[in-house]
ZATOR-38767 format. One line per field, with one value per residue (C-alpha): residue number from 1; residue in one letter; x, y, z. Coordinates in steps of 0.05 Angstrom, whole numbers, always signed. Layout:
REM ZATOR-38767
k <- [NUM_...]
r <- [A_...]
c1 <- [X_...]
c2 <- [Y_...]
c3 <- [Z_...]
END
This chain:
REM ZATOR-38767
k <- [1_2_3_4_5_6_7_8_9_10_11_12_13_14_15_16_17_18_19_20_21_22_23_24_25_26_27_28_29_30_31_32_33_34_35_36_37_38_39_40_41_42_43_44_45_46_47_48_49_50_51_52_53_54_55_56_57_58_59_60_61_62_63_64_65_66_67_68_69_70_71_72_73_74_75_76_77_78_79_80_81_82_83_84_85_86_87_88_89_90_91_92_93_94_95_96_97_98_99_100_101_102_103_104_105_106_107_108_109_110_111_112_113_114_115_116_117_118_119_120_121_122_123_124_125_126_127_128_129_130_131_132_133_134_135_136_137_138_139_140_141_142_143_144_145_146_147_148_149_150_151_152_153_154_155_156_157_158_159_160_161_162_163_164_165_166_167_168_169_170_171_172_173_174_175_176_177_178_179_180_181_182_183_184_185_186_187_188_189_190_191_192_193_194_195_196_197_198_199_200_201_202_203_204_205_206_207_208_209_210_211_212_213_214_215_216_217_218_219_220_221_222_223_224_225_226_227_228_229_230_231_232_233_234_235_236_237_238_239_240_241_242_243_244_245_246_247_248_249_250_251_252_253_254_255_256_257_258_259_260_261_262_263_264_265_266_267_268_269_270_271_272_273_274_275_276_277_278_279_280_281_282_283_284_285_286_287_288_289_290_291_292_293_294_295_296_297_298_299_300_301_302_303_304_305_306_307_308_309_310_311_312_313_314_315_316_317_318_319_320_321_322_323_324_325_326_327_328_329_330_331_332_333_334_335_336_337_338_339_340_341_342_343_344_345_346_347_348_349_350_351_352_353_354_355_356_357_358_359_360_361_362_363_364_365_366_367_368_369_370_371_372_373_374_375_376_377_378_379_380_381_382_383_384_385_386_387_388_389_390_391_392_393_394_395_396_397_398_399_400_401_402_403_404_405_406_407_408_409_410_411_412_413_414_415_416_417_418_419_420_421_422_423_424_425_426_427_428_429_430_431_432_433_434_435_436_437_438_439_440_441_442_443_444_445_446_447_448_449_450_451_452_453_454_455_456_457_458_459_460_461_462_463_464_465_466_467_468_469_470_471_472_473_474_475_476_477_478_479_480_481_482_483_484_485_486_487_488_489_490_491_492_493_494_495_496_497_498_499_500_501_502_503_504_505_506]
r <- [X_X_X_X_X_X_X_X_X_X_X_X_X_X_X_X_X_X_X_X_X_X_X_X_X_X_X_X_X_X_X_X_X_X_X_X_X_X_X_X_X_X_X_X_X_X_X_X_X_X_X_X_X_X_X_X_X_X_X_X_X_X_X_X_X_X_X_X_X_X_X_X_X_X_X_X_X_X_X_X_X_X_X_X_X_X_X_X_X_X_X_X_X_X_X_X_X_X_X_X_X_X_X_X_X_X_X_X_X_X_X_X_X_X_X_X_X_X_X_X_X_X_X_X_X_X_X_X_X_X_X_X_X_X_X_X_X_X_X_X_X_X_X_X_X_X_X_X_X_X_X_X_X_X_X_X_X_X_X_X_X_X_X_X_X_X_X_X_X_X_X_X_X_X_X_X_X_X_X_X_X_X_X_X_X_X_X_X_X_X_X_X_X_X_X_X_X_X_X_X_X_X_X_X_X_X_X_X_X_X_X_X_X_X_X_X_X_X_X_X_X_X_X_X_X_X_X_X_X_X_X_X_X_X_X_X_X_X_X_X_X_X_X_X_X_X_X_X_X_X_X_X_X_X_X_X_X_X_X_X_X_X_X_X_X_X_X_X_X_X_X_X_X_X_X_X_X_X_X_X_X_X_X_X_X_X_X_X_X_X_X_X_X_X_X_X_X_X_X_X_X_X_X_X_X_X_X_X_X_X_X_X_X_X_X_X_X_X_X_X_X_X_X_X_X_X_X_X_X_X_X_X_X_X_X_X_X_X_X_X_X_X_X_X_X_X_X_X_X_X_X_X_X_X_X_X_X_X_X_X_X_X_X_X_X_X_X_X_X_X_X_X_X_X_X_X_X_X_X_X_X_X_X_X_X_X_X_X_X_X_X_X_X_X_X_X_X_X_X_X_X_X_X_X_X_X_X_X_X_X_X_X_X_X_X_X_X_X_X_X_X_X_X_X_X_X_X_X_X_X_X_X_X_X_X_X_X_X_X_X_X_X_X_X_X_X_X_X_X_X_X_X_X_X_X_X_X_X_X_X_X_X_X_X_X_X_X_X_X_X_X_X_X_X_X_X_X_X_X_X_X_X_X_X_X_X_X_X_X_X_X_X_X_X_X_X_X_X_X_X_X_X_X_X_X_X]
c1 <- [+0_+20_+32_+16_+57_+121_+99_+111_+108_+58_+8_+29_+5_-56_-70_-56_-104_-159_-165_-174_-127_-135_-108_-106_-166_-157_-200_-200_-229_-271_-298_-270_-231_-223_-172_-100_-131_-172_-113_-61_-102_-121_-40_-32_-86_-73_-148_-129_-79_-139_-188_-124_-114_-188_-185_-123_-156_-218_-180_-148_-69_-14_-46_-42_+32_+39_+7_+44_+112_+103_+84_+143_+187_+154_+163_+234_+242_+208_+268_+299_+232_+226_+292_+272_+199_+232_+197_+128_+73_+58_-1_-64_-51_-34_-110_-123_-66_-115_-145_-78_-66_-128_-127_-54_-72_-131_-83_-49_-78_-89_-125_-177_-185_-199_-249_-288_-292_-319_-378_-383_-390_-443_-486_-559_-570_-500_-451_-423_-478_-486_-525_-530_-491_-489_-422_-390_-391_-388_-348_-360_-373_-417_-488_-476_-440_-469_-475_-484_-520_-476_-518_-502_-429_-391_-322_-256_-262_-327_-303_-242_-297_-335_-276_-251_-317_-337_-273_-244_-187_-151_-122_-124_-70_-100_-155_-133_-81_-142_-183_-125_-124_-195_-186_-123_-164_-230_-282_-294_-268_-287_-340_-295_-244_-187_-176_-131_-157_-148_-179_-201_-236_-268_-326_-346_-270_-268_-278_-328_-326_-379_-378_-361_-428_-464_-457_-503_-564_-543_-543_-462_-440_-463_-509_-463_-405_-425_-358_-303_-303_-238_-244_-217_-268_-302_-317_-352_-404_-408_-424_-476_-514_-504_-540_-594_-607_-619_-664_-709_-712_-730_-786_-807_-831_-849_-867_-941_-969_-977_-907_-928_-922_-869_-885_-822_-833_-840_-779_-727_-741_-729_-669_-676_-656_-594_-568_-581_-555_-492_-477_-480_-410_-379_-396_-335_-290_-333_-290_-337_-287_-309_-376_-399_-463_-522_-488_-477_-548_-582_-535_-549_-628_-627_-584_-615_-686_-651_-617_-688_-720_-654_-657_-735_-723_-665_-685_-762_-794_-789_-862_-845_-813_-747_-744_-746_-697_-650_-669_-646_-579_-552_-581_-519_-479_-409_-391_-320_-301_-336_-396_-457_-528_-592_-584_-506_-542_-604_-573_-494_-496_-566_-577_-510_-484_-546_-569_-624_-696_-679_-627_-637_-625_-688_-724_-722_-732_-651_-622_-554_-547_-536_-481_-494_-462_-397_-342_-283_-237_-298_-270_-343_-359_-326_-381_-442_-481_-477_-523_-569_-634_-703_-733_-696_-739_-793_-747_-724_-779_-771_-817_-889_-947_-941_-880_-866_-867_-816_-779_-706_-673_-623_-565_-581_-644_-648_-676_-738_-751_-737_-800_-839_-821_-854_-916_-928_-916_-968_-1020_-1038_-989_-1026_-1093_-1114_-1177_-1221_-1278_-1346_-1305_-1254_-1199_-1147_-1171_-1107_-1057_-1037_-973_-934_-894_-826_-837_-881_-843_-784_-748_-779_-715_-703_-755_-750_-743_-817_-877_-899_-827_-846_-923_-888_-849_-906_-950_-897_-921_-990_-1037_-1063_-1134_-1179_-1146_-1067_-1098_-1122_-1062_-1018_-1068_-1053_-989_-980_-1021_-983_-1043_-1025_-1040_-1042_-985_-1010_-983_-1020_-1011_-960_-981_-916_-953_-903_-922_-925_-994_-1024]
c2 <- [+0_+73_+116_+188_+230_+197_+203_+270_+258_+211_+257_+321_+279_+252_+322_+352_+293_+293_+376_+367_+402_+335_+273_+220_+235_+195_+199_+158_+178_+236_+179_+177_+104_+110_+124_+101_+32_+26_+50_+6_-49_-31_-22_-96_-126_-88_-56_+4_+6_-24_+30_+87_+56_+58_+126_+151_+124_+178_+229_+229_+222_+219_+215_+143_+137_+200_+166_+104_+133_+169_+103_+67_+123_+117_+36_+46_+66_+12_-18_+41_+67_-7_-1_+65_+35_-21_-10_+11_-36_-90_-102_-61_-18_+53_+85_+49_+77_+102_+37_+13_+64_+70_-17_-15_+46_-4_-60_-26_-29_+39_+53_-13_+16_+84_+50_+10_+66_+111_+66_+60_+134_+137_+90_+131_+109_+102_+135_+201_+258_+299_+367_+438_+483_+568_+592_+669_+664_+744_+804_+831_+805_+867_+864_+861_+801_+735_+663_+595_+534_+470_+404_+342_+368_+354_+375_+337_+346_+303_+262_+246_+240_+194_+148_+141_+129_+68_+35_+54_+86_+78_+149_+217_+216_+147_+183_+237_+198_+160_+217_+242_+170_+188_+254_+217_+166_+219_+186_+246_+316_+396_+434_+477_+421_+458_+436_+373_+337_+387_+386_+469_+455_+516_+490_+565_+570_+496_+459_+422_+353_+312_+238_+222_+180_+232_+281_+259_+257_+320_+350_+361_+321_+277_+210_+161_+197_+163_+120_+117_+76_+43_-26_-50_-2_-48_-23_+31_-3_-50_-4_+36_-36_-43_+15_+8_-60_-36_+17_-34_-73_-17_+10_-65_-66_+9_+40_+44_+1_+76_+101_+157_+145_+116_+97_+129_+108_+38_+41_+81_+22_-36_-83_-60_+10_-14_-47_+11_+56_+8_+9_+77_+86_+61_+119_+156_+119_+99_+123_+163_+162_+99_+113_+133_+192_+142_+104_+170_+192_+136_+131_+211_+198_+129_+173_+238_+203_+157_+220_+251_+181_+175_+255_+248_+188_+211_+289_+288_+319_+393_+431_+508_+539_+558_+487_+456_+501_+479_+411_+406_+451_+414_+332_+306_+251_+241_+214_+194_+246_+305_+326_+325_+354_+349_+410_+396_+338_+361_+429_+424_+343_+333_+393_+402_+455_+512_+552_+533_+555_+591_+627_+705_+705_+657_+687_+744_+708_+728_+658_+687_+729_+667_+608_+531_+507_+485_+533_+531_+479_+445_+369_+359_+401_+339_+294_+344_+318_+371_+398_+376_+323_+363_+298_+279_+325_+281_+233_+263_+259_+309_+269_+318_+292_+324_+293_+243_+165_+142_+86_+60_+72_+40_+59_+5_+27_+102_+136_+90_+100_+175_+175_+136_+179_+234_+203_+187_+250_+295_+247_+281_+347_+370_+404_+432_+464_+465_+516_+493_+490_+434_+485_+503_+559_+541_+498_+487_+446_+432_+498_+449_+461_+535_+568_+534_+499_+529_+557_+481_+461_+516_+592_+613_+586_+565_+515_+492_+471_+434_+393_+382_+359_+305_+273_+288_+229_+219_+250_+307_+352_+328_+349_+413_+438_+410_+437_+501_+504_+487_+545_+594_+604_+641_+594_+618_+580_+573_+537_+487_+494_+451_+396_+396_+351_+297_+229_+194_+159_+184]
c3 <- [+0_-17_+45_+5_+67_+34_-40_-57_-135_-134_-94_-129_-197_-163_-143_-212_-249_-200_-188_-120_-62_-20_-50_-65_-121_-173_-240_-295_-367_-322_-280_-210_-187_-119_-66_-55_-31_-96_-144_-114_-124_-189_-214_-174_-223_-280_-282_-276_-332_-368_-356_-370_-435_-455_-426_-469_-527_-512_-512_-441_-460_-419_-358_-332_-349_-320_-256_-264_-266_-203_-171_-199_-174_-104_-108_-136_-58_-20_+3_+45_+75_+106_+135_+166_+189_+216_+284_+258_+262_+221_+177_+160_+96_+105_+105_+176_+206_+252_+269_+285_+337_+376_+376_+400_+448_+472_+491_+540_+613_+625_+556_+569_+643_+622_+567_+634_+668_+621_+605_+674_+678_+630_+660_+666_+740_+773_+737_+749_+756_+692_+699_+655_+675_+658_+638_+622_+545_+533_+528_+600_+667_+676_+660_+594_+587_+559_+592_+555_+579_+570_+588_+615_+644_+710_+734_+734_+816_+812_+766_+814_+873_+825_+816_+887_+917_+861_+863_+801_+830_+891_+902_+886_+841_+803_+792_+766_+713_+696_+669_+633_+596_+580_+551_+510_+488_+468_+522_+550_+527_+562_+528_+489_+470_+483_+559_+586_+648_+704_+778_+797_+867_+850_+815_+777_+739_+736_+663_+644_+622_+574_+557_+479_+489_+524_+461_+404_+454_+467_+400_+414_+364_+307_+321_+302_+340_+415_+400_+364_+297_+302_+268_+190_+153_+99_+27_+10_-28_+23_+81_+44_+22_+101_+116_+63_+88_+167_+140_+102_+173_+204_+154_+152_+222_+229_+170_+150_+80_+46_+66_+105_+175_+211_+286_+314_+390_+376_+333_+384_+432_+378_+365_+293_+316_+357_+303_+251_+306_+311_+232_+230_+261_+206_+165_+206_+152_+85_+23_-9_-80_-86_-107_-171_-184_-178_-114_-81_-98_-67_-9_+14_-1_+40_+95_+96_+116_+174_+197_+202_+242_+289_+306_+309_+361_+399_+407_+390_+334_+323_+329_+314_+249_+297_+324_+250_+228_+287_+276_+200_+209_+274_+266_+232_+223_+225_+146_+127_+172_+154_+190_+151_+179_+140_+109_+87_+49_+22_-7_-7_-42_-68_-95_-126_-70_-73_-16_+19_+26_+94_+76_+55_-19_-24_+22_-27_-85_-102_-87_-124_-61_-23_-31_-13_+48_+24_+14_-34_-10_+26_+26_+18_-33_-79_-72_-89_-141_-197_-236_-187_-206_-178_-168_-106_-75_-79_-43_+18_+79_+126_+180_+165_+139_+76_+60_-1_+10_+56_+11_+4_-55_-100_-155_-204_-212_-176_-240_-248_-170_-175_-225_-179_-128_-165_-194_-127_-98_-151_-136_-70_-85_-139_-147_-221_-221_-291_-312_-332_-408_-385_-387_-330_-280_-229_-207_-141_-113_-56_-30_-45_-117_-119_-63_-32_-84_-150_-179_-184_-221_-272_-280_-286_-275_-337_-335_-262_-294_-350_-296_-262_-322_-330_-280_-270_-267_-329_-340_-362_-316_-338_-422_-401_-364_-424_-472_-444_-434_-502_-519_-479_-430_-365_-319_-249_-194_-126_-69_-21_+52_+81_+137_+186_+238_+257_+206_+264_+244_+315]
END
């Protein structure tokens, strides 16, 4: 395996071919092959050279010998980089050099104490006591100055108490080296993460300290954050089948016949949801290069609607406007490293990187005066899905009653579904209303497509009707709206109230 931090040329030409800052990004006739795992092993079996030559042949010259020669050099140098890593550990290639670290911290006594003791700690009933506390957060002390609420915090002091009094240490000082291990090791970290483990009797300029699994419930960190991922990440494809596959179980047991409620209580209390839950750690490490458009796609459809049903069940649904908004831009997950909240998916991948219907410049109907959420140099601005497909909108649920379907989706065949998804969403979304003639008076659609969205769906309302009429269900109503469209008719957009109540099926 290629360690990139001692390939200079190798990554500079990566750089260069895939466009990217970070590396390694490796494309292939303008379709992307992976990461250093996946080209490695394609040089190994000679697929890649395959796909280069078929490339150069199209037009795309140069490149893959370009690529191969900076490998060759690197190899050309095997031999003296194992002499100097004689003492580095063995085995594992070098894109888990992260799960070799943590699993050799782990071995050591103090690291598997520190582990005990911090799921100790989080135990709801008899671990140490967790509570909100107000902290100085402003410019002033005065009466001006601003305080912060940071829940479910304690102090090193009573974390030191905690210990001594539940047998987990048997000093002062054994105590205190133990919650150092757990700040090393990332089970428990202060509020600001800037702090080491430090015991200040005086509990107002003393840190404060959260569990690692206390955070996601918390809304401090992602969901899938609680612990650590720290085991041989699988494939790509593999992980997002994975995930697919626990969403299924769950919809199986708690999803209504129609789609359109999803009995969220009984599911936040099921085995199903512990093991969806538990899969969803991997997603710390799943190469996203791996994946092609139509994977990516349906993997950020399949994950932006369990992010909504794990946030619904671990923080409750949201009821007001503000509460929705807080809901969408904070309930995240933690993907291949990058944080990703329902917004980041919805409008920064699935929507190709636009701004969102809450931000000003849509608000005013001037969406240029707004950006998407990824910034230049945005790791994840790589994998947005550009230009973006305006029937994905009819896939993402967003737990209300007006919602689409909830349904898993697949790559192999995402485009038929994404038409489904549609149909299916006009047949209650859609309201034309005909004069005594047969001929259009109105139309009226779901605010997603005639408020929120509509640049998306076209740049006047005349296009936005013409998307619609695609897929209308077929009838007397479908003819006259074509009919007049056709005719250049000004037919007259309206927007149908929204239901937000919770699809709950109470």
């Amino acid at each position: 395996m290629i360690d990139v931090d001692d390939a200079a040329a190798l990554r500079a030409t990566s750089s260069e071919l895939a466009g990217f800052r970070s590396v390694p990004q490796v494309f292939v006739g303008g379709e992307i092959y992976g990461g250093a795992d996946d080209t490695c092993e394609g040089l190994r079996t000679g697929d890649f050279e395959a796909k280069a030559t078929r490339a150069a042949s199209e037009g795309v010259p140069g490149a893959p010998a370009k690529l191969r020669d900076a490998a060759d050099a690197w190899a050309a140098g095997a031999e003296a980089r194992a002499a100097a890593k004689a003492r580095a550990p063995s085995g594992g290639s070098s894109s888990s050099w992260l799960t070799t670290l943590v699993k050799e911290n782990a071995a050591t006594t103090s690291a598997t104490t520190a582990i005990e003791t911090a799921r100790a700690m989080a135990d709801e009933g008899k671990g140490v006591p967790r509570r909100a506390r107000r902290r100085f957060a402003g410019i002033s002390s005065g009466p001006f100055g601003m305080f912060k609420k940071y829940e479910g915090t304690f102090t090193a002091r009573e974390a030191v108490d905690w210990m001594m009094q539940n047998g987990k240490a048997s000093s002062e000082s054994a105590a205190i080296e133990l919650g150092k291990e757990m700040v090393n090791q990332r089970l428990i970290a202060d509020v600001d993460a800037m702090r080491g483990f430090d015991v200040v009797d005086d509990e107002a300029a003393a840190p404060l300290y959260r569990l690692r699994a206390d955070a996601p419930k918390l809304g401090c960190a992602p969901l899938n954050a609680g612990e650590l991922f720290v085991d041989d990440a699988r494939d790509a494809k593999t992980v997002v089948e994975d995930v697919r596959r626990r969403v299924s179980a769950l919809y199986d047991d708690f999803l209504s016949a129609d789609g359109r409620a999803f009995d969220y209580r009984g599911a936040a209390e099921s085995a199903e949801f512990k093991a969806f839950v538990d899969v969803t750690r991997e997603l710390q490490r799943v190469n996203l290069n791996a994946l092609n458009r139509d994977q990516r796609t349906a993997f950020f459809i399949n994950l932006y609607n369990a992010l909504v049903i794990h946030g619904t069940c671990v923080f409750g649904a949201p009821k007001t406007t503000l509460e929705r908004l807080d809901f969408f831009s904070k309930t995240s997950y933690d993907v291949a490293g990058s944080i990703y909240t329902c917004d980041d998916i919805e409008n920064g991948i699935l929507r190709g990187n636009r701004p969102g219907a809450a931000t000003l410049g849509a608000l005013l109907g001037k969406p240029w005066l707004s950006r998407g959420p990824f910034r230049e140099g945005d790791p994840r601005r790589n994998h947005a899905c550009a230009p973006a497909d305006p029937r994905v909108h009819f896939a993402l649920v967003y737990g209300a009653r007006s919602c689409p379907p909830v349904r898993v989706y697949s790559s192999e065949t995402l485009d038929a579904e994404l038409d489904d998804a549609a149909f299916s969403f006009f047949e209650s979304e859609l309201d034309v209303t005909l004069d005594d003639d047969g001929e259009v008076r109105s139309c009226a659609v779901s605010k997603i497509v005639g408020e929120w969205y509509k640049n998306d769906f076209g740049a006047d309302d005349a296009a936005r009707l013409r998307f619609v009429a695609r897929f209308a269900k077929p009838g007397a109503a479908r003819d006259a709206l074509i009919r007049a469209l056709d005719r250049g008719d000004a037919v007259a957009l309206t927007t149908r109230p929204y239901d937000w109540t919770l699809n709950d099926g109470r």
